[in-house]
C-alpha positions as CSV (number, residue, x, y, z in Angstrom):
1,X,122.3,133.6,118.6
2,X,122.7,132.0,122.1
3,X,125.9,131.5,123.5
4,X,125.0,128.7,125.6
5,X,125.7,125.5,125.1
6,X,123.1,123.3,123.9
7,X,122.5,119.4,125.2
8,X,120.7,116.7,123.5
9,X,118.6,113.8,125.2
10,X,118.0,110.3,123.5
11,X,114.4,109.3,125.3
12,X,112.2,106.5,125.0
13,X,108.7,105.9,124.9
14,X,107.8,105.2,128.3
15,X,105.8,107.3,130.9
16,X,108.8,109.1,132.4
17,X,110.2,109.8,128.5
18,X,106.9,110.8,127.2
19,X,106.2,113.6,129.8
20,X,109.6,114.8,129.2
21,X,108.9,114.9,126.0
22,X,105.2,116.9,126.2
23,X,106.2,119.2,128.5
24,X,108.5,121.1,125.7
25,X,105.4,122.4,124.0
26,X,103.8,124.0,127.3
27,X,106.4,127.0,128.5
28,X,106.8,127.4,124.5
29,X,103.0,128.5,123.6
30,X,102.8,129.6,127.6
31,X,101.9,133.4,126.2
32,X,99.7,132.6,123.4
33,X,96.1,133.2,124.0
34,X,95.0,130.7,121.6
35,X,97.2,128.0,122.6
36,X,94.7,124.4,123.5
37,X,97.5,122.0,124.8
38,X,95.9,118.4,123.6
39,X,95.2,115.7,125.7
40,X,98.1,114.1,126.4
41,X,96.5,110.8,126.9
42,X,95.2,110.7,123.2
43,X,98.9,112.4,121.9
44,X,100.3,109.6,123.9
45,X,98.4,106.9,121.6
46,X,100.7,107.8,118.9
47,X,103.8,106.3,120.6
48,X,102.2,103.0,121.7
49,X,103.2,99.7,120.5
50,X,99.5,99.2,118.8
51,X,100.5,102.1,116.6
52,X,100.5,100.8,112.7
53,X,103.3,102.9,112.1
54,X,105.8,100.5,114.3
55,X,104.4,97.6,112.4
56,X,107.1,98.7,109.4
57,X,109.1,101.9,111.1
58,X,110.5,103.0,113.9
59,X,111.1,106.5,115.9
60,X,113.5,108.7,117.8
61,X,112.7,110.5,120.0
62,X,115.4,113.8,121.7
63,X,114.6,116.5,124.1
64,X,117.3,119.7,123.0
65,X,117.9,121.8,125.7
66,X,119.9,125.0,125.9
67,X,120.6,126.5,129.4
68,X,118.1,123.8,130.9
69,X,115.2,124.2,129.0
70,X,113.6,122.9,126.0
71,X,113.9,123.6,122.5
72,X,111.2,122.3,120.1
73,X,112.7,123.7,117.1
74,X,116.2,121.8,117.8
75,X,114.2,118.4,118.3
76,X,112.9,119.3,114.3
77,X,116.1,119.8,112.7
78,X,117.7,116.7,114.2
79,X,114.5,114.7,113.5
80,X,116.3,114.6,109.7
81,X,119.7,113.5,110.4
82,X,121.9,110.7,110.8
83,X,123.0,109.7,114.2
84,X,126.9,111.0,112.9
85,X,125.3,114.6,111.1
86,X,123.6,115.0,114.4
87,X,127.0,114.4,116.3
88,X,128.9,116.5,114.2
89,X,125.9,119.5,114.6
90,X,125.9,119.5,118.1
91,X,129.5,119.7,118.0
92,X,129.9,122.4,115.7
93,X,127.1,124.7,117.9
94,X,128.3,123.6,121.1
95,X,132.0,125.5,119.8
96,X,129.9,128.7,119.2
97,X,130.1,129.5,123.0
């Protein structure tokens, strides 16, 4: 288990969030021979306003990052959680330094 401390990032849907966003996937899969990164610009589709998903829900979107970098599987496990469960989470691992 890491030691280090582990900070989460509320981002949006614009440009600047978005790219944040899809560049966790890219150092993750970076040694997999049969990783295919999509195209962002058709991944980006899903988070557009014309969407019909954000006719009747809305997202949340959170980079996790542990010693500056990424972690996918951290953004997945908050994805379920309350806005307090999540506060109390990171609190809880950020003790386990």
């Amino acid at each position: 288990m890491s030691s280090e401390r582990v900070s989460i990032d509320r981002i949006g849907r614009g440009k600047r969030d978005l790219e944040r966003f899809f560049d966790v996937a890219d150092p993750l899969y970076a040694g997999d021979p049969n990783w295919v990164p999509p195209l962002r610009s058709d991944v980006a589709k899903v988070f557009q306003d014309e969407n019909p998903f954000f006719r009747h829900g809305e997202m949340q979107l959170f980079v996790a990052r542990r010693a500056g970098l990424s972690d996918a599987e951290m953004d997945d496990f908050l994805g379920g959680l309350t806005d307090e469960e999540q506060k109390q989470a990171l609190e809880r691992a950020n003790r386990l330094r």
